[in-house]
C-alpha positions in Angstrom: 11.4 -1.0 13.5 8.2 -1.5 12.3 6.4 -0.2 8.7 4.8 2.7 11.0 7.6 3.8 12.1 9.8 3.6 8.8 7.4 5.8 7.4 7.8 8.0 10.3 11.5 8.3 9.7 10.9 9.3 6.3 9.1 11.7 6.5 11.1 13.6 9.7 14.7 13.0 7.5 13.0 14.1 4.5 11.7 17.5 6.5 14.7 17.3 8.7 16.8 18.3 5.4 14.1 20.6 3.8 14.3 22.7 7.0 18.0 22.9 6.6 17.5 24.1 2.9 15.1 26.6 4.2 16.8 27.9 6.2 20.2 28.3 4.4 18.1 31.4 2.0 19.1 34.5 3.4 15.8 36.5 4.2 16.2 38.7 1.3 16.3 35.7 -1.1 13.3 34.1 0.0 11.3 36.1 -2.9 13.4 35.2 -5.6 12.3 33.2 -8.0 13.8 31.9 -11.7 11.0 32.9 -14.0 7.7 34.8 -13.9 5.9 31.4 -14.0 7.8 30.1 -11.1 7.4 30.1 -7.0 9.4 32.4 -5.1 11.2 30.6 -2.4 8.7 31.6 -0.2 5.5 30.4 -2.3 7.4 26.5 -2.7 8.0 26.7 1.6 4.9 27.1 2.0 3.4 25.3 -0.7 5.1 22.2 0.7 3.7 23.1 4.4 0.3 23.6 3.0 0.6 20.7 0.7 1.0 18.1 3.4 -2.0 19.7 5.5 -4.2 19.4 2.3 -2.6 15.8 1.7 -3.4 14.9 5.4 -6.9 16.3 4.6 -7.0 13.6 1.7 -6.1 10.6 3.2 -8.7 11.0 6.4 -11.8 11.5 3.8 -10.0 8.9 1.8 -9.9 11.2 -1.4 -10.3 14.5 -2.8 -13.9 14.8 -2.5 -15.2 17.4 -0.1 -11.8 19.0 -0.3 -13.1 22.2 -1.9 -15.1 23.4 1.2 -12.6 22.8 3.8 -11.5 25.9 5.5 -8.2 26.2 4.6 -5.9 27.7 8.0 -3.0 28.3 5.3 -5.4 30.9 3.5 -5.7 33.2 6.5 -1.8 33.0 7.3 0.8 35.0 4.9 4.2 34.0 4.8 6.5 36.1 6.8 9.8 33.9 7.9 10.9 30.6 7.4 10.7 30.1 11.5 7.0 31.9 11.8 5.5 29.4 8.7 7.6 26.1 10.5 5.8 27.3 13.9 2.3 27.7 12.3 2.8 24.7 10.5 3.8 22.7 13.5 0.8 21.5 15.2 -0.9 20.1 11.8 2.5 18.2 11.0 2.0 16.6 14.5 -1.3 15.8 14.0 0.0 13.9 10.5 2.8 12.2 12.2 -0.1 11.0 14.9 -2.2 9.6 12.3 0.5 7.8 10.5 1.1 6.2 13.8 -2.8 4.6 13.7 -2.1 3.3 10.3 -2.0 -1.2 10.4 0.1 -3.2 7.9 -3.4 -3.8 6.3 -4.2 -0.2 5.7 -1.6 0.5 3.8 -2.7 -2.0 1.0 -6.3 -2.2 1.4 -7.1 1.8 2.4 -7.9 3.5 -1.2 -7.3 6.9 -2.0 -9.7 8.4 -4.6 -8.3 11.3 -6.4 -10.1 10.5 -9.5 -10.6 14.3 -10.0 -6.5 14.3 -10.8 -6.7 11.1 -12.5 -5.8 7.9 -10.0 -6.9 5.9 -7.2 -4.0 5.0 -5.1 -3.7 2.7 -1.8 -2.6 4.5 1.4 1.0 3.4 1.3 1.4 4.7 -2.1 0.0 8.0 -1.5 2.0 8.3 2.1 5.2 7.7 -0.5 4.0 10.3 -2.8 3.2 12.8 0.1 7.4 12.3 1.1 8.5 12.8 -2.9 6.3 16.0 -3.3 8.3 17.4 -0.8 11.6 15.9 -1.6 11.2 17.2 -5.1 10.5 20.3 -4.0 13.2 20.7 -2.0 15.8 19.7 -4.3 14.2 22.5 -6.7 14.7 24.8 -4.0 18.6 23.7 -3.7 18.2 24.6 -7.7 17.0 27.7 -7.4 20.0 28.8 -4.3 22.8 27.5 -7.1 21.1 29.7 -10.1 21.1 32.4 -7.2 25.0 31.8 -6.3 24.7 31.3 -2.8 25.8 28.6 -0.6 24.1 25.2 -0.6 23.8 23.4 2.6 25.5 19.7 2.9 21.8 17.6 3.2 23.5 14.0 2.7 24.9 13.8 5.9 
């Protein structure tokens, strides 16, 4: 297996389990939320779906810049089930697994990504790995929120 394809893998396990988490909130759930500051369940799906177009955005212009006047397909689309937002989000995750599969060994060390206007400048490889833990994190607040809501939590670690 090569690095290409390792970082494949991660990222379909990673939304391989989110999708089970997803899924697992009843419907009538999926506007809960713990706080007035927080997402509802709804707002962190799609903030993760929308967060990896607007990542994928990133790494092609190599950083942030630019970013502001991109049309954004996520702002003309509201939320309405888990399976409508997975199916809208589909062909843009395909056309992030396609790019990771053009990425060299090289490009992973020696591509930068500026995102000086959040405060760092990362290589590729870091930034692909960062891309994965923003939605891992998110997912296992979303497992949070389905235990502070008593409902059933489906088995991710299988």
């Amino acid at each position: 297996m090569n690095q290409n394809e390792l970082i494949i893998l991660n990222f379909e396990e990673i939304r391989r389990r989110s999708i089970k988490v997803w899924k697992a909130i009843p419907s009538e759930m999926l506007d809960w939320k713990p706080d007035q500051e927080a997402m509802t369940c709804a707002e962190m799906i799609r903030h993760i779906l929308e967060g990896e177009y607007l990542y994928h955005q990133i790494l092609i212009r190599k950083g942030s810049g630019g970013l502001t006047d991109l049309p954004n397909p996520y702002d003309r689309k509201k939320f309405t089930t888990v399976e409508d937002d997975l199916s809208f989000a589909q062909s843009y995750r395909e056309q992030f697994i396609r790019y990771i599969e053009t990425i060299t060994p090289s490009d992973l060390e020696n591509i930068k990504i500026d995102r000086s206007d959040v405060g760092y400048v990362r290589t590729l490889g870091d930034m692909l790995l960062r891309i994965a833990y923003h939605e891992s994190v998110h997912t296992g607040q979303l497992l949070d929120y389905m235990r502070t809501m008593g409902i059933e939590r489906p088995k991710i670690w299988d």
